[in-house]
C-alpha positions as CSV (number, residue, x, y, z in Angstrom):
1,X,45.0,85.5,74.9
2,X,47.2,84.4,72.0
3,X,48.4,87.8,70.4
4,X,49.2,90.5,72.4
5,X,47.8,93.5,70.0
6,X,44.4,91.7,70.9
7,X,44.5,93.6,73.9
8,X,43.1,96.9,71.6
9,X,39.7,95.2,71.6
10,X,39.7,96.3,76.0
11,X,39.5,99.8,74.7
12,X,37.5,99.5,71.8
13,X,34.6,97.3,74.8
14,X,35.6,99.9,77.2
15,X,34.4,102.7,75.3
16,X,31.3,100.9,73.7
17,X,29.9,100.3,77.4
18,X,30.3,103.4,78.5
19,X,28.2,105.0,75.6
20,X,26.0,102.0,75.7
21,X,25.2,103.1,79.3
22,X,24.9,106.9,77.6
23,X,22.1,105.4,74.9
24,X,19.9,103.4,77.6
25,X,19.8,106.2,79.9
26,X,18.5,108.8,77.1
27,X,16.5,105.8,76.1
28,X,14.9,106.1,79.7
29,X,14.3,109.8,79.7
30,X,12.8,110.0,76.2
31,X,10.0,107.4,77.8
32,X,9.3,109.1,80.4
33,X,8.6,112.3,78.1
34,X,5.9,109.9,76.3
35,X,4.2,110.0,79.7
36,X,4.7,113.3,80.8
37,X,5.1,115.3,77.3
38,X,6.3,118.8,79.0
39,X,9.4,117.4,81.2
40,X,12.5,119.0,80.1
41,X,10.7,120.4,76.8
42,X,12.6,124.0,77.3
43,X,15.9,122.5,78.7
44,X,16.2,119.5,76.6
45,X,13.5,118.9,73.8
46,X,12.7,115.7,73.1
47,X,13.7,115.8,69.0
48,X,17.6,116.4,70.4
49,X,17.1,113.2,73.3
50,X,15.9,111.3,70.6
51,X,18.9,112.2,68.7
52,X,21.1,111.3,70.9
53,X,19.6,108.1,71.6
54,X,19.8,106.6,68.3
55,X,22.3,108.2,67.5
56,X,24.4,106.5,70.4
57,X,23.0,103.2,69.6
58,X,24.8,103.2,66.4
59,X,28.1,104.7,67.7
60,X,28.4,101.6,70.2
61,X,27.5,98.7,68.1
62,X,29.8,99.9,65.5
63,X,32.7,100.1,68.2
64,X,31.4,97.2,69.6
65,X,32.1,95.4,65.9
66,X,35.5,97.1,65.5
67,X,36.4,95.8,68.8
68,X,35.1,92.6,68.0
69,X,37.1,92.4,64.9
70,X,40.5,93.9,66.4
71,X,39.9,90.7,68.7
72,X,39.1,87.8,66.8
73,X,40.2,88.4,63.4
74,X,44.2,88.3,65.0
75,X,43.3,84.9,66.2
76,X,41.6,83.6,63.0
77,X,44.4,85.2,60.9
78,X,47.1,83.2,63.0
79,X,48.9,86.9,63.5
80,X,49.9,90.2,65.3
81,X,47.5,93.0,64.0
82,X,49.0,94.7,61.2
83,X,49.3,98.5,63.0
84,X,48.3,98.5,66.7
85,X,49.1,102.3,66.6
86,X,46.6,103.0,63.9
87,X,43.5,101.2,65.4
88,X,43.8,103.5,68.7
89,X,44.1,106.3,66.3
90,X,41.2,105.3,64.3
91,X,39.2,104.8,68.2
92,X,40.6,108.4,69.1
93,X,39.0,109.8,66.0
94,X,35.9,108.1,66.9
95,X,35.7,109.3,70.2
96,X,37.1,113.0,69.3
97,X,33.8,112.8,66.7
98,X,30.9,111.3,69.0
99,X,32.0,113.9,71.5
100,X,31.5,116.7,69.0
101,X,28.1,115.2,67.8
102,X,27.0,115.3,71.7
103,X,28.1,118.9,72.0
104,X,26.6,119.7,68.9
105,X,22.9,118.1,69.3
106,X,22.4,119.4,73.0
107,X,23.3,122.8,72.5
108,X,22.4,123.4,69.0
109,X,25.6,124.8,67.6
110,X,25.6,126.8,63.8
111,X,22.3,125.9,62.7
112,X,22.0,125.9,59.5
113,X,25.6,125.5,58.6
114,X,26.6,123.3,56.1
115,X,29.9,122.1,57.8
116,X,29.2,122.3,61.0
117,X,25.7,122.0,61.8
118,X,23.7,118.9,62.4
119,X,21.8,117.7,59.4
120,X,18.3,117.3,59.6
121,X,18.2,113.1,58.2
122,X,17.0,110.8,61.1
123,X,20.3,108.6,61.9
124,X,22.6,110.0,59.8
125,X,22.1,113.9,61.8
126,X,26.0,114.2,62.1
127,X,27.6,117.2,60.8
128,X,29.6,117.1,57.5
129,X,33.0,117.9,59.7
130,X,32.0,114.1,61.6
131,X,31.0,112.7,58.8
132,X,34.6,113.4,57.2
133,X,35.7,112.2,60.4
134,X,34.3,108.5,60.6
135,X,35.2,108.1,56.8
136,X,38.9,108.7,58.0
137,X,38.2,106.1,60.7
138,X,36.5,103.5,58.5
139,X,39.1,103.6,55.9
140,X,42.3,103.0,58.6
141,X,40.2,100.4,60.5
142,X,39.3,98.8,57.1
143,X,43.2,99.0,56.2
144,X,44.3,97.6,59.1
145,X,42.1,94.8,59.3
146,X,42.4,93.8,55.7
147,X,46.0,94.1,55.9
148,X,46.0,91.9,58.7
149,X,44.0,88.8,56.6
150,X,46.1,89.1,53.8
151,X,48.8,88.4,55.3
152,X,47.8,85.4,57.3
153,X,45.2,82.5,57.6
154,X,41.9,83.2,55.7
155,X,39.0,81.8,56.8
156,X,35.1,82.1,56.6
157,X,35.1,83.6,59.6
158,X,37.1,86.8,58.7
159,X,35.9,86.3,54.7
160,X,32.5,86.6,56.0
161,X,33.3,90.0,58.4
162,X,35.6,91.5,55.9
163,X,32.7,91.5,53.6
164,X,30.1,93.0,55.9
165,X,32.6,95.9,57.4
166,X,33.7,97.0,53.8
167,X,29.7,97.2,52.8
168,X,29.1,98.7,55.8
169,X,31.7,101.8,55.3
170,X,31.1,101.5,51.4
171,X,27.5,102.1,52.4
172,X,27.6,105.3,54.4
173,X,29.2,107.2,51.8
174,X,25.6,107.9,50.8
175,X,25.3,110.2,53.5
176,X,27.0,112.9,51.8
177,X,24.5,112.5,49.0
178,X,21.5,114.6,49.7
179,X,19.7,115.2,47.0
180,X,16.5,118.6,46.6
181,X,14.0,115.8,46.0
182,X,12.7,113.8,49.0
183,X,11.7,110.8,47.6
184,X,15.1,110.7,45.9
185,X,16.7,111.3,49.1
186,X,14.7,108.4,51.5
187,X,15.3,106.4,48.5
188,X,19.0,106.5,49.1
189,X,18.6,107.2,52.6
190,X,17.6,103.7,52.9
191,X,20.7,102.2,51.7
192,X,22.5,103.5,54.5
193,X,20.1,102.6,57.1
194,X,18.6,99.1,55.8
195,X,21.2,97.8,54.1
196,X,22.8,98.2,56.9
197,X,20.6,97.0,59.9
198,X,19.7,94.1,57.1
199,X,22.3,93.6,55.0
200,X,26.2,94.4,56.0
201,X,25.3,94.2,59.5
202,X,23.7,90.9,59.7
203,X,27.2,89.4,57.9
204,X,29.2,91.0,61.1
205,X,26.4,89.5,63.4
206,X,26.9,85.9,61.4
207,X,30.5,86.0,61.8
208,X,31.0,87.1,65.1
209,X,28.5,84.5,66.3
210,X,30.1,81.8,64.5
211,X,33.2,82.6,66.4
212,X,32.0,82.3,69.6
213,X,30.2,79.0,68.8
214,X,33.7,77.9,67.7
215,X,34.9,78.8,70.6
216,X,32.0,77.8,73.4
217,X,31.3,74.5,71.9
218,X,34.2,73.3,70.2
219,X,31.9,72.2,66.9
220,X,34.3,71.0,63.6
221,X,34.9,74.6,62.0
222,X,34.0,72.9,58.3
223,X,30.7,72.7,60.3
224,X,30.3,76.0,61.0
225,X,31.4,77.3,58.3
226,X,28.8,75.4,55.6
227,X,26.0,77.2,58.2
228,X,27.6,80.8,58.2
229,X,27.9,80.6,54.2
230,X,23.9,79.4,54.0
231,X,23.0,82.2,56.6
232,X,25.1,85.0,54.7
233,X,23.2,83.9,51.1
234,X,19.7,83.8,52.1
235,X,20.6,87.1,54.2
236,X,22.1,89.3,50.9
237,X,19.3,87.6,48.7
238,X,16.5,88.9,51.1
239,X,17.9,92.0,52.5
240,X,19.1,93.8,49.0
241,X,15.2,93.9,47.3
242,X,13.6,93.9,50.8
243,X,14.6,97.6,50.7
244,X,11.6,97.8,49.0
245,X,9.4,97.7,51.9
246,X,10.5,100.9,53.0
247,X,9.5,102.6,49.6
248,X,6.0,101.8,49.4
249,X,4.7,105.4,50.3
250,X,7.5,107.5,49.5
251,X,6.8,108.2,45.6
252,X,8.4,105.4,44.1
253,X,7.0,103.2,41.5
254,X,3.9,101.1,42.4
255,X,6.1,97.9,41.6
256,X,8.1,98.1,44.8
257,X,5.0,97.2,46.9
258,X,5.4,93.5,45.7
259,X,9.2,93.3,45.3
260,X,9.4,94.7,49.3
261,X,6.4,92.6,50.3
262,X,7.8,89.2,48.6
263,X,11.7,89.9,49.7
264,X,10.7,91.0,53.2
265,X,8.9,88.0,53.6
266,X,11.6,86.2,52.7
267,X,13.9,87.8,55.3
268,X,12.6,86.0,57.9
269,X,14.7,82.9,56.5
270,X,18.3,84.0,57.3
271,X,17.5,84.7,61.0
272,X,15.6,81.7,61.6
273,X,18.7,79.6,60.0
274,X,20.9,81.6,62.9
275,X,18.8,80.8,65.8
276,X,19.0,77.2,64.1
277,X,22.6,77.0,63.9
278,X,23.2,78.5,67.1
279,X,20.8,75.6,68.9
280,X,22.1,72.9,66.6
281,X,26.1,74.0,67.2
282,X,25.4,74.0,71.0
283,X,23.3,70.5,71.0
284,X,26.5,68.9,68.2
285,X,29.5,70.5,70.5
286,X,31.3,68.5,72.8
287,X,33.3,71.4,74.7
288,X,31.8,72.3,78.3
289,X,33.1,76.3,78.2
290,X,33.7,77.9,81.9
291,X,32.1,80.9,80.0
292,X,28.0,79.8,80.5
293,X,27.2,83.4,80.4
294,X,28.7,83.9,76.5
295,X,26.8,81.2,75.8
296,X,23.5,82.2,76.8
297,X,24.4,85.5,75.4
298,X,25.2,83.9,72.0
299,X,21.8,82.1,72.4
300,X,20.2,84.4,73.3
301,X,20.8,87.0,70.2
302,X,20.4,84.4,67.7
303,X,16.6,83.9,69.5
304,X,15.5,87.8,70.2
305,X,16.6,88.5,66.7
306,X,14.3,85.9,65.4
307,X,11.7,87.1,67.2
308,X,12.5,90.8,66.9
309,X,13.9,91.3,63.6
310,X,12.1,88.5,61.7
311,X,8.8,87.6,63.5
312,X,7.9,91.3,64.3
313,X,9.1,92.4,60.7
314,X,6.8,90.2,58.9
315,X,4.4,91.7,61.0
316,X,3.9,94.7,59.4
317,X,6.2,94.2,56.1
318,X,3.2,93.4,53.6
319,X,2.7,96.7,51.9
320,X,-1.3,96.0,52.3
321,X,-1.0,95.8,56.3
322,X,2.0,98.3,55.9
323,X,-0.4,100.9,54.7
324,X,-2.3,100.9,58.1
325,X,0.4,100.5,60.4
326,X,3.7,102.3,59.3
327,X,4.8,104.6,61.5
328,X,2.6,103.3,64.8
329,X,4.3,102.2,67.5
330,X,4.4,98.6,65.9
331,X,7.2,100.0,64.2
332,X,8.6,101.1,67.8
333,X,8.3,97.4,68.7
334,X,10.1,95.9,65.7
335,X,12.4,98.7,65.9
336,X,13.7,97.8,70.0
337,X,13.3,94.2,69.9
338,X,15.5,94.2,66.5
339,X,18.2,96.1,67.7
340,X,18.7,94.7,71.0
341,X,18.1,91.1,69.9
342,X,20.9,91.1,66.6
343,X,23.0,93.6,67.7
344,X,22.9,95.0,71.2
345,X,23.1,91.0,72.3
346,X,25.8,90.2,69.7
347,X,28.1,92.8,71.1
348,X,27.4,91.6,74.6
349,X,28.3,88.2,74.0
350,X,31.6,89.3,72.8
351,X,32.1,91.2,75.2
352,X,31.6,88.9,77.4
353,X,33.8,86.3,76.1
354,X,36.5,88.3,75.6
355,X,36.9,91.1,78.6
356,X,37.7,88.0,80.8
357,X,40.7,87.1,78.5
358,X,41.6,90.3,78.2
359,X,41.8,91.1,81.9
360,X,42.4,88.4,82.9
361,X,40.0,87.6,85.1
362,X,39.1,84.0,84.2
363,X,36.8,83.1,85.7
364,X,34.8,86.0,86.6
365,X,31.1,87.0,87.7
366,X,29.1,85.2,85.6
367,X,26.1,85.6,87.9
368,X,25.7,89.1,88.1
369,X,26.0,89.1,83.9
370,X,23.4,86.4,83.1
371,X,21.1,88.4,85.8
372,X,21.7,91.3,83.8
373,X,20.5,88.9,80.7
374,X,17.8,88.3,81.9
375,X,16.6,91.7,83.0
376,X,17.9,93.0,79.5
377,X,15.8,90.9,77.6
378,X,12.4,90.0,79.7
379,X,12.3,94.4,79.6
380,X,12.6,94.3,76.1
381,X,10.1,91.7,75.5
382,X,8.1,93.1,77.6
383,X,8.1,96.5,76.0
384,X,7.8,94.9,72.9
385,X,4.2,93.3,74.2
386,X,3.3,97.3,75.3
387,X,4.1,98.7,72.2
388,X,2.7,96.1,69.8
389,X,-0.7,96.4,71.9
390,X,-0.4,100.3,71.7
391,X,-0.1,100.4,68.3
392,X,-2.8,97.8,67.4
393,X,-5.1,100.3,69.4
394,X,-3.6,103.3,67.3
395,X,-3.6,101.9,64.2
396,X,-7.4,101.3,64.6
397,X,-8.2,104.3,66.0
398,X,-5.9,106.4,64.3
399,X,-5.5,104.9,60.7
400,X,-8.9,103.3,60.4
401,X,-11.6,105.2,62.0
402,X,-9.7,108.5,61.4
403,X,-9.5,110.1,65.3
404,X,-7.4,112.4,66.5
405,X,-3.4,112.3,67.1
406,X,-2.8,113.4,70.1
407,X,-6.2,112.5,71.4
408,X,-5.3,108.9,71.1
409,X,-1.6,109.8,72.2
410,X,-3.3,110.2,75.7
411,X,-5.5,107.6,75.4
412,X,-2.0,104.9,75.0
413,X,-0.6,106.4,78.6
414,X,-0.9,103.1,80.8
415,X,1.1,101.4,77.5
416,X,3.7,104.7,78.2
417,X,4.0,103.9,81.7
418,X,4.6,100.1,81.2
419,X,6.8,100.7,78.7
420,X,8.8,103.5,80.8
421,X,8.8,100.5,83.3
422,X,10.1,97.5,81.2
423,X,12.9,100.5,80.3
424,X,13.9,100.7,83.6
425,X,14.4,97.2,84.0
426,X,16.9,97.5,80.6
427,X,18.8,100.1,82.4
428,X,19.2,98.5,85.6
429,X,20.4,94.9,83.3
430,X,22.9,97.6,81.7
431,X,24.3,98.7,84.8
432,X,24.9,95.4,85.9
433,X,26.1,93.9,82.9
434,X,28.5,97.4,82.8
435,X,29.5,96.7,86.6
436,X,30.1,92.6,85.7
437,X,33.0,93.5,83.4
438,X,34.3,95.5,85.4
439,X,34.4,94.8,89.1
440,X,36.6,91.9,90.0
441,X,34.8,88.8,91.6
442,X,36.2,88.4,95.1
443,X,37.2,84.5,95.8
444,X,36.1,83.8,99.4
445,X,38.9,81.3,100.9
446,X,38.6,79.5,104.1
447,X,41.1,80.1,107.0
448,X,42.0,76.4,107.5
449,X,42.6,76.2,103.8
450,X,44.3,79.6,103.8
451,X,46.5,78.6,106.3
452,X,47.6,75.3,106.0
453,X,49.0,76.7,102.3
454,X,51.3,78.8,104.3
């Protein structure tokens, strides 16, 4: 570890695991309510699990990304973090808010209230008092970070993450805009939540993966920074008009149909060129990195986020196919495989680069965390297979020859129970990606060795 205020990023990781371990086991539970609707339906409905799911997800990638960028923009800047005392003020304020948002969802607190009641928009639930609170967050971290770069080395690296953080807190000041009319509100809805997931989000992603392969592979960074600028283009040029896809049946004009279906399309460009770049920077480097398991991590996101975000997108993106299937559990494929495959792996392959360096605790368990890769990401592929299957079947049943909801609901129960299944494999990889970071590996020394040093 070069700079000392790099050490922030532990706390930052620290948190984000812990609710990472939070979001998989709600993830769990709301499953099993697929295949037995009535468990907990008085104690805990499923409406508030679900809640609390997403909900979580987004809390711990986005500390995962401030953590990411408390660690590796002090080393691409060449200096100390500008304000060490305001980044653990900005993660208290985080921490002080997700808390409330817990309480709040679980035990339903002032419904109704404008201040302090949850809001009724999927994702962006979190009362007004939060929302003033994450503002207040974004704006110190955004500070602090962009006071850092100015005042040392600039580099595409940070260029690129500077401009994907300040979208993504620009972004979410729609939030407090809810406007009477609800095509008018999922129409601006949707540039919190796509723009987002595929636009801001995928420029953290590209810079944060170009650091590591900097790091892992020891590639020319003139290299890998000609890659990251092509990556972040085709991304913004795809991802700003392929909104559209999401406001084909909403009550916008008819014209959005073909701007989302061409766009969308096209969206499938930026995350092949990442899967390319990461295969090409590992095949051009010449550095053999102790860390094999940030590598396969690295890898490994670049791939499921291929797959996930782009292959399973174009799925169901073309407003004509879209028509049949949007809201099926296709969607409930693309949506998982997405999500873990761009961001969940992103912020584990940080995390696993750094934690060593910042406990040190060089080298560490690697085994127990590329078993935990694995297990992570054959569940989710799997449950990705289950879903796609189970909505294929709904979507035909359902959409085309006009059946029943909930008759076809129980119909999809073996596809409930494998998925339930794969889940369980996620949380176990969790647990023992969690516990890898964590527990020190214990060196085994021989006697003869241990005594002839005395």
């Amino acid at each position: 570890m070069k700079y000392q205020t790099q050490k922030i990023a532990y706390w930052y990781f620290l948190a984000a695991m812990a609710i990472f371990a939070v979001q998989v086991l709600g993830g769990l539970l709301a499953g099993w309510i697929y295949v037995s609707p009535n468990f907990l339906s008085e104690l805990l409905p499923f409406n508030i699990i679900r809640m609390l799911h997403t909900n979580s997800l987004i809390v711990w990638l986005l500390l995962g990304f401030f953590g990411a960028a408390y660690f590796l923009v002090p080393e691409e800047a060449e200096r100390e973090l500008h304000s060490p005392m305001l980044a653990y003020l900005q993660l208290i304020i985080l921490l002080v808010g997700t808390l409330g948002v817990v309480v709040t969802y679980t035990f339903d607190l002032f419904p109704g209230h404008w201040f302090l009641g949850k809001e009724g928009r999927e994702f962006i639930e979190q009362p007004v008092w939060v929302k003033l609170g994450i503002v207040v967050a974004a704006l110190i971290f955004l500070f602090n970070i962009s006071m850092t770069v100015l005042k040392g080395r600039k580099t595409a690296i940070t260029n690129v993450l500077l401009l994907g953080l300040w979208g993504l807190v620009l972004l979410f000041l729609f939030a407090f805009y809810n406007p009477a009319n609800l095509a008018l509100d999922k129409m601006f809805w949707w540039y919190i939540v796509h723009l987002w997931v595929e636009g801001t989000w995928e420029l953290v992603m590209a810079s944060i993966l170009a650091f590591l392969l900097l790091k892992l592979t020891g590639v020319d960074r003139e290299v890998i920074e000609k890659w990251l600028y092509i990556i972040v283009a085709t991304a913004l040029f795809s991802g700003i008009l392929g909104t559209g896809h999401h406001y084909y049946w909403i009550g916008l004009p008819g014209y959005w149909q073909w701007i989302g279906s061409v766009f969308s399309s096209l969206e499938v460009i930026p995350f092949f060129a990442m899967m390319s770049f990461s295969f090409v920077m590992v095949w051009k480097g010449k550095r053999d990195h102790p860390n094999k398991a940030a590598l396969l991590w690295a890898l490994g996101a670049a791939t499921v986020a291929f797959f996930g975000a782009g292959v399973w997108g174009f799925l169901h993106t073309l407003h004509g196919v879209n028509y049949y299937t949007h809201g099926t559990q296709i969607t409930a494929a693309h949506g998982h495989l997405a999500f873990f495959g761009a961001y969940v792996s992103v912020n584990l392959a940080i995390i696993t680069y750094a934690m060593p360096i910042l406990t040190g605790r060089d080298p560490y368990n690697q085994v127990l965390n590329m078993v935990s890769f694995w297990l992570m990401t054959g569940g989710m592929a799997f449950m990705t297979f289950v879903l796609t299957f189970a909505g294929t079947i709904q979507t035909h049943m359902q959409r085309v020859l006009g059946e029943y909801f909930m008759d076809i609901q129980e119909g999809l129960g073996l596809f409930y129970v494998m998925r339930w299944g794969s889940g369980l494999c996620v949380v176990i990889g969790a647990i023992l990606f969690i516990y890898a970071q964590l527990a020190p590996r214990r060196e085994v020394i021989a006697r003869g060795a241990e005594s002839e040093g005395a």
